[in-house]
MIGUPA-811729 format. One record per residue (C-alpha): x, y, z. Coordinates in steps of 0.1 Angstrom, whole numbers. Layout:
# residues N
((X,Y,Z)) ...
This chain:
# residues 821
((0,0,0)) ((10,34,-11)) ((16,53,19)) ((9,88,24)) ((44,104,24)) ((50,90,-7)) ((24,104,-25)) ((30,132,-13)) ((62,132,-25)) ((57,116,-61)) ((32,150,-60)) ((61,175,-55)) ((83,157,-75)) ((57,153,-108)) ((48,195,-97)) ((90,202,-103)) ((93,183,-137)) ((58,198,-154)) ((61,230,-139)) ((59,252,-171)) ((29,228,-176)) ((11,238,-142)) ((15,274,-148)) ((4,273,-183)) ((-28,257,-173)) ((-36,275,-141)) ((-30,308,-159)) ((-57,296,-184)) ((-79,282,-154)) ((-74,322,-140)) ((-89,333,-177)) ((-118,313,-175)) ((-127,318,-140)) ((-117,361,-140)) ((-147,361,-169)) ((-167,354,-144)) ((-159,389,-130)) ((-175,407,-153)) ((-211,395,-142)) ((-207,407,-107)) ((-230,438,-94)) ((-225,463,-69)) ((-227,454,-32)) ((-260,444,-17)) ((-271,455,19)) ((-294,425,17)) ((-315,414,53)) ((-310,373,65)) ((-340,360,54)) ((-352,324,73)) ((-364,296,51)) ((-393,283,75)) ((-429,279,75)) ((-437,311,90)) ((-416,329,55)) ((-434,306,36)) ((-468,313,51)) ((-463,353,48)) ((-450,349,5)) ((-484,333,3)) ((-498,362,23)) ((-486,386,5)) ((-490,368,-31)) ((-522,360,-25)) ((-543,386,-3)) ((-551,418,-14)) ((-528,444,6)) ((-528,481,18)) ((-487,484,15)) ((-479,514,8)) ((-439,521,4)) ((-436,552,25)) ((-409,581,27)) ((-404,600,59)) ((-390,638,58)) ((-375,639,93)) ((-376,676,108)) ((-356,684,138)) ((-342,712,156)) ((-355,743,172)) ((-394,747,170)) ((-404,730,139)) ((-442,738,148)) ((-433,772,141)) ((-453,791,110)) ((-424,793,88)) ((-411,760,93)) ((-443,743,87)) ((-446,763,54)) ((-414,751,41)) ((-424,714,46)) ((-460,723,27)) ((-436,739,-5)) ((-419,710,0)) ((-449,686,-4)) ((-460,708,-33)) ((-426,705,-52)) ((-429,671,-45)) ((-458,668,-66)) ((-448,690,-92)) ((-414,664,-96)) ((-420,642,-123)) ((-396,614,-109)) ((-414,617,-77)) ((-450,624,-83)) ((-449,586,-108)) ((-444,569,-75)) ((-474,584,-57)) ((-503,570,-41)) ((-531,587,-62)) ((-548,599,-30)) ((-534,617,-5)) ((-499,612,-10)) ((-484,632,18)) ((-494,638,59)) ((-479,664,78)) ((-489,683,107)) ((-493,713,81)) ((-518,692,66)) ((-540,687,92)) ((-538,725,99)) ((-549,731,69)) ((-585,712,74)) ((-590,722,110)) ((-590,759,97)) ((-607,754,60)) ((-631,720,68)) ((-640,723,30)) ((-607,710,20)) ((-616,682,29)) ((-640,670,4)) ((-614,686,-19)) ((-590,668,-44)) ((-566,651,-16)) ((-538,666,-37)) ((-548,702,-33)) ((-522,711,-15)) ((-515,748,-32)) ((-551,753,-15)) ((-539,742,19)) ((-508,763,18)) ((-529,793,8)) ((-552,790,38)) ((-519,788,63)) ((-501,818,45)) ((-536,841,56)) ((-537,829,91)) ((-530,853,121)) ((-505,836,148)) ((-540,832,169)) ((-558,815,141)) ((-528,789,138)) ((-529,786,171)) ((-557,773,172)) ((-555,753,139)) ((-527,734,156)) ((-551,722,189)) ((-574,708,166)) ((-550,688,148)) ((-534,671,176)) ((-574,673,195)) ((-596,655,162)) ((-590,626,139)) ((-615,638,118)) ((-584,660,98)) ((-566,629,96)) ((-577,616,58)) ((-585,579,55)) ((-552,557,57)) ((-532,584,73)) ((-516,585,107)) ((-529,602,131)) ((-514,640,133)) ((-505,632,171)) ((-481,601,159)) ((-462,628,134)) ((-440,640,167)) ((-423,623,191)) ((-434,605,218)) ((-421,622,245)) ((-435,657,235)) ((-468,665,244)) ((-493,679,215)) ((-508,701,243)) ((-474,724,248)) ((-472,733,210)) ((-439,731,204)) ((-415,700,193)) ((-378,694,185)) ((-388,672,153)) ((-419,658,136)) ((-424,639,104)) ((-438,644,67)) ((-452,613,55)) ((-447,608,15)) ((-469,580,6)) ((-462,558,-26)) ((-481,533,-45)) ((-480,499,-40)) ((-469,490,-69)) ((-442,507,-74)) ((-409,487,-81)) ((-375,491,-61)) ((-358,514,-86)) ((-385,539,-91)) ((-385,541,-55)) ((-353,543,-48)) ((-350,572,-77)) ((-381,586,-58)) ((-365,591,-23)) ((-332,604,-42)) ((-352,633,-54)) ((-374,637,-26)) ((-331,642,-6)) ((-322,667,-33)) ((-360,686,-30)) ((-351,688,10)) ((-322,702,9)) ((-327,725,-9)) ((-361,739,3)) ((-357,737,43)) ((-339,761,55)) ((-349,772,91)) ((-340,736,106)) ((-321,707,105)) ((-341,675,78)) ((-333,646,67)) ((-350,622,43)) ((-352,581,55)) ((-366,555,32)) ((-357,520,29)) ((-347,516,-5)) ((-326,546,-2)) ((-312,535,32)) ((-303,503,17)) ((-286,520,-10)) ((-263,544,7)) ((-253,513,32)) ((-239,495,1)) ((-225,529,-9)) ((-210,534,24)) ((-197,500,29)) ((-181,502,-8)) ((-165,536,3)) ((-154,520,37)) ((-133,487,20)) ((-116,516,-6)) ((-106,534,28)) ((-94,506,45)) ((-85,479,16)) ((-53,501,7)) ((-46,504,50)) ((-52,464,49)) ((-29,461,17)) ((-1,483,33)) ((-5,461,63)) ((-4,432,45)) ((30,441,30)) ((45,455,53)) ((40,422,77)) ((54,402,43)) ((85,423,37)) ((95,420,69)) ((92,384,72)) ((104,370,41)) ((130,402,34)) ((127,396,1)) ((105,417,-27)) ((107,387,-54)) ((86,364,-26)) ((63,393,-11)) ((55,399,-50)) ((48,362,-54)) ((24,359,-22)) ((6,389,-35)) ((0,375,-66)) ((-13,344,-55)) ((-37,363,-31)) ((-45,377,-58)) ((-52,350,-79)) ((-74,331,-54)) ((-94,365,-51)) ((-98,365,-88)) ((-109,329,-89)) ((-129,329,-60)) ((-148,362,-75)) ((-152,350,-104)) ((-169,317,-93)) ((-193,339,-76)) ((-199,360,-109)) ((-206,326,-129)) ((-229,311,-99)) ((-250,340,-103)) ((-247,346,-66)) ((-250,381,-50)) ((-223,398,-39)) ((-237,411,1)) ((-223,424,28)) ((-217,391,43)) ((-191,377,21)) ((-170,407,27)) ((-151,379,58)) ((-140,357,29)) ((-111,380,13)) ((-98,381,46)) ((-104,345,51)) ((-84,337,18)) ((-58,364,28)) ((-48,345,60)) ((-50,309,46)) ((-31,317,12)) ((-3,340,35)) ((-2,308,58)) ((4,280,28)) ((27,301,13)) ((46,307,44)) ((47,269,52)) ((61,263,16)) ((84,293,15)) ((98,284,46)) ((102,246,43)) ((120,254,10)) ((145,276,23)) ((156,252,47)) ((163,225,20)) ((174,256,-4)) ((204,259,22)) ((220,221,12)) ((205,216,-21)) ((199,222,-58)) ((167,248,-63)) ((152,214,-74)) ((154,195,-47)) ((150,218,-24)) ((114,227,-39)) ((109,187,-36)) ((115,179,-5)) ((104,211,11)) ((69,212,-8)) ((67,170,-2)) ((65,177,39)) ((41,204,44)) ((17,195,10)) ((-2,167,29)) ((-8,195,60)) ((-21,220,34)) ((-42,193,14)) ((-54,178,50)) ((-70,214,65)) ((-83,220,31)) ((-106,193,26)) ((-117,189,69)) ((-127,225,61)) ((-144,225,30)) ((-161,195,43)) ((-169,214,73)) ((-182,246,58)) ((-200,229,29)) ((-221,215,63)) ((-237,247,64)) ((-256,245,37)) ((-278,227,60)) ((-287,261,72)) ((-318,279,68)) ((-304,306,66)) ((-295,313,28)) ((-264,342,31)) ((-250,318,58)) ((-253,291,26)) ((-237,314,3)) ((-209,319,29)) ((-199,284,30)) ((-199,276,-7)) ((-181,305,-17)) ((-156,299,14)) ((-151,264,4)) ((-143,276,-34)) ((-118,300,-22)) ((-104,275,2)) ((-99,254,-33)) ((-83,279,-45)) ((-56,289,-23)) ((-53,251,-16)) ((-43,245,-59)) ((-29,283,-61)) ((-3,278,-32)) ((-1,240,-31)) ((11,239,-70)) ((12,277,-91)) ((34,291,-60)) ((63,267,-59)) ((64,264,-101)) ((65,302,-100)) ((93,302,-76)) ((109,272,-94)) ((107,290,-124)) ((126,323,-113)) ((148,306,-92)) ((164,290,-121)) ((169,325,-136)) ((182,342,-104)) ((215,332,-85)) ((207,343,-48)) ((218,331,-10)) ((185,325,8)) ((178,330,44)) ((157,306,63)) ((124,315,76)) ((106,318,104)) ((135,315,132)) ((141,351,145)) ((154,358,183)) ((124,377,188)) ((102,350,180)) ((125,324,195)) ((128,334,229)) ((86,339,239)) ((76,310,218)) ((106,287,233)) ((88,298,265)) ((54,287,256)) ((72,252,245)) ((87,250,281)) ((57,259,300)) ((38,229,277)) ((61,205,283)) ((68,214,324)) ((32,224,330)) ((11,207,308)) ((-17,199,332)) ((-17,236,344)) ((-20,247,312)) ((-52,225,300)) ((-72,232,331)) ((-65,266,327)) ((-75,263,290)) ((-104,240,300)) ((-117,263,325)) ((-116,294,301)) ((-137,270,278)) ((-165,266,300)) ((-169,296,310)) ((-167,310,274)) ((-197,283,267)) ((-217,295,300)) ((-216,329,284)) ((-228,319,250)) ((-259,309,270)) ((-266,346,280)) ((-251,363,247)) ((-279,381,230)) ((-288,370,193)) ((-309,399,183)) ((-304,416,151)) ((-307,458,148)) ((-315,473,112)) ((-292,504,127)) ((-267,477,127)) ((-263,478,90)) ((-265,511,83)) ((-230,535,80)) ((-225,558,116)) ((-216,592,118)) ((-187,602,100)) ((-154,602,127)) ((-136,635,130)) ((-105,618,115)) ((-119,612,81)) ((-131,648,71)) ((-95,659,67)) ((-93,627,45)) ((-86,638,6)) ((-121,644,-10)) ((-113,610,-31)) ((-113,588,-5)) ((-136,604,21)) ((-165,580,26)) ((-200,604,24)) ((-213,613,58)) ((-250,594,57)) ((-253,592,94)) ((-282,564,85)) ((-276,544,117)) ((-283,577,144)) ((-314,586,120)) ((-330,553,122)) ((-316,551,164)) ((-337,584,164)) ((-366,570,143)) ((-369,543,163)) ((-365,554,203)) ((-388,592,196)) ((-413,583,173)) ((-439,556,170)) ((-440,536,137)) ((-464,542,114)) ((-482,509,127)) ((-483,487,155)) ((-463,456,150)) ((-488,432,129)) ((-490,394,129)) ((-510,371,110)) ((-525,340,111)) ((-528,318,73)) ((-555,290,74)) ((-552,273,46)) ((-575,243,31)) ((-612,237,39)) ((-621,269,46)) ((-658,274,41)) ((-666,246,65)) ((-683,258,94)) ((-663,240,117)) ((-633,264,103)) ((-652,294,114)) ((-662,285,147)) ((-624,278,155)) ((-612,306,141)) ((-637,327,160)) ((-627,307,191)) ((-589,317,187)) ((-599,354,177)) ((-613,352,217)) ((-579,335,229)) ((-559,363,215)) ((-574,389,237)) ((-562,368,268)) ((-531,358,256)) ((-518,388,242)) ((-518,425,249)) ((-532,437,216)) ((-532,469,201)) ((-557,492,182)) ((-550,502,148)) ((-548,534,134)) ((-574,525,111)) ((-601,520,135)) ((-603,481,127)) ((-606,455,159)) ((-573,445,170)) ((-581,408,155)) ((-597,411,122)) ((-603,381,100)) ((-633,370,77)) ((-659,374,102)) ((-649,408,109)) ((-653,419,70)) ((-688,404,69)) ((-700,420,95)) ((-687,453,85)) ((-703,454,52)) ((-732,440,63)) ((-733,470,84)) ((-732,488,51)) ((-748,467,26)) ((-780,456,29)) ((-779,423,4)) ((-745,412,28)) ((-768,416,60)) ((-794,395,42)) ((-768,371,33)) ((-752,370,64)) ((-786,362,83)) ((-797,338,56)) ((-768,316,68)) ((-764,320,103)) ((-790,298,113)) ((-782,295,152)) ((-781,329,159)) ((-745,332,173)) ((-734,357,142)) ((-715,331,122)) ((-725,319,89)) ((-730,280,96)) ((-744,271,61)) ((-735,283,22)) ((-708,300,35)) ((-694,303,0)) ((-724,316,-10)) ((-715,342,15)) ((-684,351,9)) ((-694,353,-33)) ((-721,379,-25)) ((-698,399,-2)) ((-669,397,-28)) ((-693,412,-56)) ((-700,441,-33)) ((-663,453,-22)) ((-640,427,-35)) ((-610,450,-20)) ((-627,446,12)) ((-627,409,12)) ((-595,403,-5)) ((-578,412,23)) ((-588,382,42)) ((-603,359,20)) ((-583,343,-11)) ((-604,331,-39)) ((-588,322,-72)) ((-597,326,-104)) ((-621,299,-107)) ((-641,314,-79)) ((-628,288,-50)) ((-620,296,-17)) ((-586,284,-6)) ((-575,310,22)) ((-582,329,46)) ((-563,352,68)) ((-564,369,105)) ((-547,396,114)) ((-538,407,146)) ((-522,442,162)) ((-499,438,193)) ((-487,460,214)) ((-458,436,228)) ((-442,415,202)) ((-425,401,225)) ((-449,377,238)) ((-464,367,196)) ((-439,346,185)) ((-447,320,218)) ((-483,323,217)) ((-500,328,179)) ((-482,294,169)) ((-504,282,199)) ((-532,295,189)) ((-527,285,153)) ((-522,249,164)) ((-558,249,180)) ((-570,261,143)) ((-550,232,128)) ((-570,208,151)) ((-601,216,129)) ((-610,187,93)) ((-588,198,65)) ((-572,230,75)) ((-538,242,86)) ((-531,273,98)) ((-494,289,108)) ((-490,320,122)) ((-462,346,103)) ((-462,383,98)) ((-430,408,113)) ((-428,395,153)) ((-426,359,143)) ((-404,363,113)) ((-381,379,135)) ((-382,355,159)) ((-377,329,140)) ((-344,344,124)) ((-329,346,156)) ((-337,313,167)) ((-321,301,134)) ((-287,315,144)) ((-286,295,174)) ((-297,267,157)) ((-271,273,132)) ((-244,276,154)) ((-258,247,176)) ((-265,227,142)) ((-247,234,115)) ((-213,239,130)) ((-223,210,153)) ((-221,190,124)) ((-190,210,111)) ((-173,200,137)) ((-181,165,137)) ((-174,157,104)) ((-137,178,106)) ((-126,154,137)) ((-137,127,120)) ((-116,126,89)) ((-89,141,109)) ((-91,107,125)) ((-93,90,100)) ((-61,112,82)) ((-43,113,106)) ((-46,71,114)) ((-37,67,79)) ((-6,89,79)) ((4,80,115)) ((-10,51,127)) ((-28,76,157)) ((-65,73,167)) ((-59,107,195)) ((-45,131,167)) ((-76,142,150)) ((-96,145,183)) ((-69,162,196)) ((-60,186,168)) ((-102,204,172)) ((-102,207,210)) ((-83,239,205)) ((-102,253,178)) ((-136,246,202)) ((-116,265,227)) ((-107,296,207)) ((-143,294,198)) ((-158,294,233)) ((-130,320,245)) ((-145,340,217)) ((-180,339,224)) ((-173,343,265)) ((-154,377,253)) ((-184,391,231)) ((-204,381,263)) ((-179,401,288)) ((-187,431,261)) ((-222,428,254)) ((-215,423,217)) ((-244,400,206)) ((-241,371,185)) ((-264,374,153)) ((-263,364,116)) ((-236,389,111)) ((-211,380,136)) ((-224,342,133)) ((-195,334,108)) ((-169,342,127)) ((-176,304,140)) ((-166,294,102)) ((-136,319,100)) ((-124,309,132)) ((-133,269,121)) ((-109,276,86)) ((-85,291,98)) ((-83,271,134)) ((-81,238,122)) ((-52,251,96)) ((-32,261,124)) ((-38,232,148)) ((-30,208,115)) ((4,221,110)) ((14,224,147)) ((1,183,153)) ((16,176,116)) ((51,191,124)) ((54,180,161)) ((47,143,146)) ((74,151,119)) ((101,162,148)) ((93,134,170)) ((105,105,142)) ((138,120,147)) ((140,139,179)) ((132,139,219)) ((96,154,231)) ((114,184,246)) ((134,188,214)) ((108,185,188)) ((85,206,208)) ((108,234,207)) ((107,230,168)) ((72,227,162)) ((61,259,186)) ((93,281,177)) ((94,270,138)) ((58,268,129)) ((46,289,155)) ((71,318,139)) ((56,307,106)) ((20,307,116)) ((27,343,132)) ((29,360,103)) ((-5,345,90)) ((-23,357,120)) ((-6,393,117)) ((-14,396,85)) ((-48,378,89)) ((-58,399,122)) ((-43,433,110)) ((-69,425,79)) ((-97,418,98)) ((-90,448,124)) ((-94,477,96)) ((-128,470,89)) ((-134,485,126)) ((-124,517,106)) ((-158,515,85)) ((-185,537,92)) ((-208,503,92)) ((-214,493,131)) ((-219,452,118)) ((-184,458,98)) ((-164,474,129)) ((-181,445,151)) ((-171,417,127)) ((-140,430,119)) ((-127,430,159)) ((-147,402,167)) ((-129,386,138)) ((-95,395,144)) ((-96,386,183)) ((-110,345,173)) ((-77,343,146)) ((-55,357,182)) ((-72,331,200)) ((-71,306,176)) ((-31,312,176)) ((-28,310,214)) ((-48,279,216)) ((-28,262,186)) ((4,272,201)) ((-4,268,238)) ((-29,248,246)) ((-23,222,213)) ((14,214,227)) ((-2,208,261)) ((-22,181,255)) ((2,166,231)) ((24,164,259)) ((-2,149,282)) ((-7,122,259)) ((25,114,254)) ((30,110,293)) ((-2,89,292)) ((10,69,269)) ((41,64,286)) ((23,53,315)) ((-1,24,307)) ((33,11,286)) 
C-alpha cells in the first residue's frame, strides 16, 4: 500500500518536472474563471431571510391577499421649533414640489400622498378642504399663509385634539412628533412628513423617488435641520457606504499586509509572489461567484480576509520549508522535499474545512449558505494556487536568479517567547489544560446569556469620525449618518403601525367548523396577548368574520346574506358559507380580498387573520399556539407569520445554526482528521486532539463578546466558520510538524521545533490575517467594525490555543501513553 508520504512526494516531484505545464494551465484556469468577474454587481445590503414555514406562510400572504402596502418616505424635521409658522410652510412647499417632480409624483399614491402636521392645519382651519382633491395642497398652503399667529394657534389644537383631519389611511397628526413631547405644549424638537407611494411601485422607481425627494429637501428647508429616511434609499447608501469603507481601509489592509510580508520574508521577489497568489485566489474565488450567479452582500466581505490569512499561511509553510532544503540543495530539490512535507498539512485542513463549511448548507439561513460555498471555493483555490502555481512560480525564477536564501521563520524575537510557551507545555502541561479547559467553560456558560438579536441600525453607516473629514475628497466616505437617524426613528417616534401578525389557514375553509375555530382563537388572542388598536379604527383581530360584518353594516344584500346563513343565531354563517363570501366579494372585492383568497375559478382556498400587538415580544410563543388549535379543525392548517414571528424565527435560526450546523462542522472535521491522521500515523488521539483547540478559541470567543455585550447574530455568526478555517489550519500544522520532529528527535526537542518554527511561521499569517480583519473596525458600518474585531480577536485566540494549549495536550498524551506502557 502506497503510503501517504509517498504520495505526497511523487506529488512535489511530478509539480518540479511539469512545472511550465502547471502554470500554463492555471493561468488559463485564471482566464476562465476572472470572466466570471464581469457578471458581478455592486454590493447588496441585503436582510437574512429564514427559510421556515412562518416565511413561507407570509409569501403566500402577500402573493395571494389583497394588501394596503404602501412604500412610505419620511422627511424627518428636527431642531428648534419646527411647529413654528415658517417651518411648517417650508415642509407644505416642500410637499407641493414634490408633486410638481415628475420622478417623484410617478411613484405616488393617487390619494393623498403626503401627511404632515401642516396638513391637518390646513383642514382644521378650511373643513372644506376636505371634500377637496386630496392633492390640493397649493389650497392648503394658501389658507396657512392668511392665518394670524391666533388662528394657527388654534389650527394646531385641533389637529393634535380630532382625527377627523386625519384623511382615510393616514396616521394620526399626534403620531407625526415624538413621543415624549406632548401635542398640548405646542412646540417640538422634530416631527415627520409622511410621503406616501403606490403599491406597486418597483424598487428602482422608489429608490430614484426618495433620491429626489433628498435633493427637494435640501434644498427647500432652510430654518431647521431635515433629513429624508426610506428603505430603499437607506439600503442603497449602506452598500454605498460600505463600498467607500473597504476603498478606505482595503489600501490600509494592503499596506499592512505588505508591510507584515516584507519583513518576514526580506525579500520583494517572494512578497510579490504571495501577493500574486492572493490575488489569484481572489480573482478565482470572485469569479466563481460571478458565474454562480450569486450576490455579492455584505456578508461575504469575511472571505477575502479569510483567503488572505489561509493563502499568507500556505505560502509561508512552503516558503519556509523550502528555504531550509534551499540551504543544502539544488533549487530542485530543495522545492521537492520542502513542498513533499508540508503539502499533505495543506491538502489535510483544506478538505476537513471544505467538508466542514459545505455542512452549512444545512442552514436555513441562505447568506449563511452562500458563505460556505463560496468559502469552500476560495479554500480550493488557495489550496491548488499555493499548493502547486506558488512553488512552479518560484521554481521558475529561481532558475533564472543566482541568490543566497535565508531561512524562515526563526528570529530571536520569535524564538525566545515562543521557546517559552514550549517549556511551559512540556513542564506544565496539566496547568495549562485546566486553565485552558476552565476558560472554555466559562466562554460556553456565556454563550448561554449572549444576546442574538439583530438591529437594522446595525447595518446602516454611523456618523462620520472626526479623523476622516481631513481625509482627501477621493477617499472620504460620504457622511449618511443612516444608523443615528434610524436610532432616532426608532426610540422618539412611533412607527407608522403597531407591530402586525398574522394568522394563514389554509384548506377547507368554508366549512363551518373552520369558522367557529377561528372565531374561538380570535377570543384567545385577547387573553393571551396584549393587543393593540389600529390606526385605522379596525378590531385588534380582524379576520373573515370581521369583513362580513362590517359590510353587512353597510350593505343591505350582505346583512341578508349573512342572516340567511347564520342559522343559530351566534353571528357566524353555519351554512352556504361560500355563498357568503361570493355575495360579499361582488360588493367590495377590496374589502374581502384582504382576508379571504379566492382564485380565479371562484374557489376559496384561504383565509387570513390579522392581529395588532402592542408587545411583540410575547407573539412569537403564543399565535403558533393558537394557530395549532385552528390546525385541530377537518382539512385545514393554519401557521401564524407576519414581522414579530419572522423575526423570531431568524434569531432562533442562528442559534440553531451555530448549535446545528457547525455542530455538524465539527463532527465531520474530527472525523476525517481521525481518519487522516490514522492513515498517515497510525494515531487514533490526533484528530480528536487537533479540534479541541479550535472549540476552545471558539468558546474563549464567544465568553469575550459576552464580557462586552456584543451580541451574537447572523452577522457576527461566521466568525464560527472563520475561526473553524483558519483554526483547524493552524492546529494541522502544529500536530503535523510535532509528529514530523518526533520521528527524529526527543519530546522536549521536537516541541521546541514545532512551537518556535511553525509557530514563527503561523505568526505572520495571523498578523497579516488579524491586521486585515482589524481595519474594517475603521468602517462607518457598526456590523463591519463588530465583525471585523470580533474577527480579528478568534484568529488571536485561535493562535494562542494552537500554540499553547495544542502542545499541552500533546504532551499529556505522550506521558499517558508512557504510563499504561
Amino acid at each position: 500500500m502506497t503510503r501517504p508520504d509517498d504520495l505526497a512526494d511523487r506529488y512535489a516531484a511530478t509539480l518540479v518536472s511539469h512545472r511550465r505545464l502547471v502554470i500554463v494551465g492555471l493561468l488559463l484556469v485564471t482566464a476562465v474563471l476572472g470572466s466570471g468577474l464581469a457578471s458581478l454587481d455592486g454590493l447588496e445590503v441585503t436582510e437574512f431571510d429564514v427559510e421556515s414555514e412562518a416565511a413561507r406562510a407570509m409569501e403566500t400572504v402577500e402573493e395571494t391577499f389583497e394588501r394596503d402596502d404602501h412604500p412610505t418616505t419620511l422627511v424627518v424635521v428636527h431642531g428648534e421649533e419646527t411647529l413654528a409658522h415658517e417651518s411648517i410652510l417650508e415642509t407644505m412647499e416642500v410637499q407641493r414640489e414634490l408633486r410638481a417632480n415628475e420622478t417623484v409624483d410617478a411613484t405616488l399614491a393617487d390619494d393623498r400622498s403626503t401627511a404632515g402636521v401642516g396638513n391637518a392645519m390646513a383642514l382644521a382651519a378650511n373643513l372644506r378642504l376636505a371634500t377637496a382633491d386630496g392633492n390640493a395642497i397649493g389650497e392648503k398652503i394658501e389658507t396657512l399663509e392668511d392665518r394670524s399667529p391666533e388662528q394657527l394657534e388654534r389650527d394646531l389644537e385641533l389637529a393634535f385634539a380630532a382625527d377627523e383631519f386625519v384623511p382615510d389611511g393616514q396616521p394620526n397628526t399626534t403620531t407625526l412628533l415624538p413621543t415624549d413631547v406632548d401635542p398640548e405644549e405646542r412646540s417640538a424638537d422634530a416631527r415627520l412628513v409622511v410621503v406616501v407611494h403606490d403599491p406597486d411601485v418597483d424598487e428602482e422607481e422608489l429608490l430614484e423617488a426618495q433620491r429626489a425627494i433628498d435633493d427637494v429637501v435640501d434644498e427647500r428647508i432652510e430654518t431647521t435641520e431635515a433629513f429624508v429616511f426610506g428603505q430603499a434609499l437607506a439600503f442603497d447608501r449602506g452598500a454605498q457606504a460600505t463600498g467607500e469603507s473597504f476603498a478606505l481601509v482595503g489600501p490600509l489592509a494592503l499596506f499592512a499586509v505588505v508591510a507584515v510580508l516584507a519583513a518576514t520574508y526580506r525579500d520583494a521577489v517572494d512578497v510579490l509572489l504571495v501577493l500574486v497568489g492572493v490575488a489569484l485566489v481572489l480573482v478565482w474565488t470572485g469569479g466563481a461567484i460571478g458565474w454562480m450567479g450569486l450576490p455579492v452582500t455584505q456578508l461575504l466581505v469575511a472571505v477575502p480576509c479569510l483567503l488572505v490569512g489561509l493563502g499568507v499561511d500556505h505560502a509561508f509553510h512552503v516558503l519556509t520549508r523550502y528555504r531550509e532544503e534551499r540551504a543544502t540543495g539544488s533549487h530542485e530539490s530543495a522545492m521537492r522535499v520542502g513542498l513533499g512535507s508540508v503539502i499533505a498539512a495543506i491538502g489535510i485542513t483544506t478538505v476537513t474545512t471544505v467538508v466542514g463549511f459545505l455542512s452549512g448548507l444545512g442552514s436555513p439561513i441562505g447568506l449563511l449558505r452562500e458563505f460556505a460555498v463560496v468559502s469552500a471555493v476560495g479554500m480550493v483555490a488557495a489550496l491548488v494556487v499555493f499548493g502547486s502555481l506558488l512553488p512552479a512560480l518560484t521554481l521558475e525564477l529561481e532558475a533564472h536568479r543566482n541568490r543566497r536564501l535565508r531561512p524562515l521563520g526563526r528570529r530571536p524575537a520569535l524564538e525566545r517567547p515562543l521557546g517559552r510557551t514550549a517549556i511551559l507545555a512540556r513542564r506544565a502541561p496539566i496547568a495549562v489544560v485546566v486553565v485552558a479547559l476552565l476558560l472554555t467553560l466559562g466562554g460556553a456558560y456565556g454563550f448561554t446569556h449572549v444576546d442574538t438579536a439583530t438591529e437594522r441600525e446595525d447595518f446602516l453607516p454611523g456618523e462620520q469620525p472626526a479623523w476622516m473629514a481631513s481625509l482627501p475628497d477621493a477617499i472620504q466616505p460620504s457622511d449618511h449618518a443612516l444608523s443615528a437617524q434610524a436610532t432616532l426613528l426608532e426610540t422618539r417616534f412611533d412607527g407608522p403601525d403597531d407591530p402586525q401578525a398574522e394568522i394563514l389557514i389554509e384548506g377547507n375553509v368554508t366549512d363551518p367548523e373552520t369558522l367557529e375555530a377561528i372565531d374561538e382563537a380570535e377570543r384567545q388572542l385577547d387573553d393571551r396577548l396584549t393587543l393593540a388598536t389600529p390606526a385605522d379604527g379596525r378590531p385588534p383581530v380582524y379576520g373573515p368574520v370581521d369583513a362580513l360584518e362590517e359590510l353587512a353594516a353597510e350593505n343591505e344584500t350582505v346583512a341578508d346574506a349573512l342572516e340567511a346563513a347564520d342559522t343559530t343565531g351566534d353571528g357566524l354563517p353555519d351554512t352556504e358559507i361560500e355563498g357568503v363570501y361570493d355575495v360579499a366579494y361582488d360588493v367590495d372585492p377590496d374589502a374581502m380580498g384582504a382576508v379571504v383568497s379566492r382564485t380565479e375559478a371562484g374557489e376559496y382556498e384561504s383565509v387570513l387573520v390579522t392581529i395588532a400587538v402592542d408587545d411583540a415580544d410575547r407573539a412569537p410563543a403564543e399565535l403558533p399556539l393558537v394557530a395549532e388549535r385552528i390546525s385541530a379543525s377537518p382539512g385545514v392548517s393554519a401557521t401564524a407569520t407576519g414581522d414579530p414571528i419572522l423575526e423570531a424565527t431568524r434569531d432562533r435560526a442562528i442559534v440553531e445554526t451555530v448549535f446545528g450546523t457547525f455542530l455538524v462542522a465539527f463532527v465531520v472535521i474530527a472525523t476525517l482528521l481521525t481518519v487522516l491522521f490514522r492513515v498517515r500515523h497510525g494515531s487514533w488521539t490526533d484528530g480528536p486532539i487537533t479540534v479541541v483547540p479550535v472549540l476552545a478559541a471558539l468558546a474563549w470567543t464567544v465568553g469575550t463578546m459576552t464580557a462586552l455585550s456584543i451580541p451574537y447574530n447572523a452577522e457576527t455568526a461566521i466568525i464560527t466558520g472563520v475561526g473553524i478555517g483558519l483554526g483547524v489550519d493552524y492546529a494541522v500544522h502544529v500536530c503535523e510538524r510535532y509528529r514530523q520532529e518526533r520521528r527524529t528527535a526527543a519530546l522536549e526537542e521536537a516541541l521546541e521545533r514545532t512551537v518556535v518554527g511553525t509557530g514563527g511561521a503561523l505568526l505572520a499569517s495571523v498578523a497579516t490575517t488579524a491586521i486585515g480583519f482589524a481595519t474594517l473596525t475603521l468602517t462607518l458600518v457598526p456590523s463591519l467594525q463588530r465583525f471585523g474585531f470580533i474577527t480579528a480577536l478568534v484568529v488571536v485566540y485561535a493562535f494562542v490555543s494552537s500554540v499553547v494549549f495544542l502542545p499541552a495536550l500533546l504532551v499529556l498524551r505522550e506521558r499517558l501513553l508512557e504510563r499504561d506502557e
